[in-house]
C-alpha positions in Angstrom: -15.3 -22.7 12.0 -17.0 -25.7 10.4 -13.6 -26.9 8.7 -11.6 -26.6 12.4 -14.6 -28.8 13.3 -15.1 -31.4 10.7 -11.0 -31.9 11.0 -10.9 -32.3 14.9 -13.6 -35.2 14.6 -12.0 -36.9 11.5 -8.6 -36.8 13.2 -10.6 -38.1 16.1 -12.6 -41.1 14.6 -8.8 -41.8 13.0 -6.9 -42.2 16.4 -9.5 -44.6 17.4 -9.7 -46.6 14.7 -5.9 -46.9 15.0 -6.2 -47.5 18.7 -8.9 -50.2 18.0 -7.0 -51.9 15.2 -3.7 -52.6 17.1 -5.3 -53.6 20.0 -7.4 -56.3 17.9 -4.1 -57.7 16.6 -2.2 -57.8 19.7 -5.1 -60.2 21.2 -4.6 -62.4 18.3 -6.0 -65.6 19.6 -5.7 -67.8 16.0 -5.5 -67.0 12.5 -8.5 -65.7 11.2 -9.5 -68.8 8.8 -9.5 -70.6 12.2 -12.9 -73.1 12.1 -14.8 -72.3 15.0 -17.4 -75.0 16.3 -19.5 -75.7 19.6 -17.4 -77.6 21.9 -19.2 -79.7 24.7 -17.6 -83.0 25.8 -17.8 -84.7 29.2 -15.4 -86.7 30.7 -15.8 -89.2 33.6 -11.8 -89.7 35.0 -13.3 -92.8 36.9 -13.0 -94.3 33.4 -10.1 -96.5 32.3 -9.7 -95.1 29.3 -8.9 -91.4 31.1 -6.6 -93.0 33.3 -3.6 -90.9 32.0 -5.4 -87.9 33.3 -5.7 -88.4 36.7 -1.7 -87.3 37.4 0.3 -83.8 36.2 1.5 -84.0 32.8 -1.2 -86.8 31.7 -2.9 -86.3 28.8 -5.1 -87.8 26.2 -6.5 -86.6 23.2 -10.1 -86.7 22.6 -12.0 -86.8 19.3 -16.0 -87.3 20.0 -19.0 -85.7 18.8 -18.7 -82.2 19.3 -14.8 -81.8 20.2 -14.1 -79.3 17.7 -13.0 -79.8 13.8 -10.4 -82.2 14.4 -10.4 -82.5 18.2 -9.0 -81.9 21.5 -6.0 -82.3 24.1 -6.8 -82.3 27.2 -3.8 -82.7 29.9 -3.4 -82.5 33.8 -1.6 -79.1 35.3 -0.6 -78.6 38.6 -3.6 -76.2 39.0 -6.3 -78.2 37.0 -6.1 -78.8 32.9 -5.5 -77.5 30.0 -7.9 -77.8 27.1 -6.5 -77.9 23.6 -7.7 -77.5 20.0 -6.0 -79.4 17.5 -6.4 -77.3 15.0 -2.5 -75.2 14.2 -3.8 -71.7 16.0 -1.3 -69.7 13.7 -2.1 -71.2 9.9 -5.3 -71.8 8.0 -6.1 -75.7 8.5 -5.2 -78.1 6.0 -4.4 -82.3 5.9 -1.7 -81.1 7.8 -1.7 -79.2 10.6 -3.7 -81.6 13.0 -1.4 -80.7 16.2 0.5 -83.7 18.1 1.9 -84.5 21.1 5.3 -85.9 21.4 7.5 -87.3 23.8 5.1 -86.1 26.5 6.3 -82.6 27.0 5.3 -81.2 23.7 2.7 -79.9 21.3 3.9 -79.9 17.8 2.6 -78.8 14.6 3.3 -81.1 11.9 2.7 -78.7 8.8 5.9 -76.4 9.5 7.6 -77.9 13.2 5.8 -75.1 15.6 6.4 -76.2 19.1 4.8 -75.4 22.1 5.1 -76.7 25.9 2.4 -79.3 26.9 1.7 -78.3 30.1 1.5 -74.2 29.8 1.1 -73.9 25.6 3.7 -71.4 25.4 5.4 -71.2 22.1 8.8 -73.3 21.8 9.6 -72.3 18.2 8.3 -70.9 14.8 4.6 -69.8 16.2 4.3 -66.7 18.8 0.4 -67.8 19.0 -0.1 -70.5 21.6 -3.0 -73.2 21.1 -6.4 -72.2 21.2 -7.8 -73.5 25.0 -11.4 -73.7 26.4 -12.8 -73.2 29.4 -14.0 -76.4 31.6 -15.2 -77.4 34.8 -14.6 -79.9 37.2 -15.9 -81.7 39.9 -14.0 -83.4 42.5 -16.6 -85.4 43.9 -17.9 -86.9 41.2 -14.4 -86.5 39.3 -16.2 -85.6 35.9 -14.9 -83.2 33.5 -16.7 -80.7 31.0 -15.0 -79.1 28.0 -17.5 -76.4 26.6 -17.3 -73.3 24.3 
């Protein structure tokens, strides 16, 4: 009786760990060397120098005091922004894997050519992990932005 017991709560304790593990890896956000730092940065779009943000598909990067390890990109959506980290989300951080922007449409890894769209972050080629985003908040009547994590 004790061995039927002891084997249906081992089995047990094994399907959840199993359960548990695959559904850690399947919310994958980033790699698991990925630096993780307070992020608190407030942006006034009355500013010149956030001009580019103030239509969809505008963005800027931002590298302040407490923007992450290497910084942000922030850009305009149709429904609000989108808040980058420029670290790769999908290899351990090196000299070379500060993500860019080019030609306006894309996000692209230096380090080994991973792509993803500017304005959604879905992967375009090598990575199936988008960027890391944050959360912000804005308000219209003032027309200030806050990045925090």
């Amino acid at each position: 009786m004790k061995r039927k017991f002891s084997f249906r709560i081992i089995a047990i304790l094994f399907i959840f760990s199993l359960l548990n593990a695959s559904s850690c890896s399947d919310r994958a956000e980033t790699v698991s060397c990925f630096p993780s730092t307070p992020i608190n940065v407030v942006i006034n779009l009355n500013l010149p120098a956030y001009f580019d943000l103030q239509t969809v598909g505008g963005w800027i990067y931002v590298n302040e005091q407490q923007s992450g390890t290497r910084g942000l990109i922030i850009v305009k959506t149709t429904n609000g922004f989108k808040v980058y980290d420029r670290n790769a989300p999908h290899i351990c951080p090196d000299s070379n894997t500060t993500l860019n922007v080019e030609n306006d449409i894309k996000i692209v890894c230096p380090k080994d050519g991973a792509e993803w769209i500017l304005l959604t972050g879905e992967p375009l080629k090598t990575s199936s992990i988008p960027p890391k985003t944050y959360s912000y908040s804005f308000d219209n009547y003032s027309n200030v932005l806050s990045v925090y994590y």
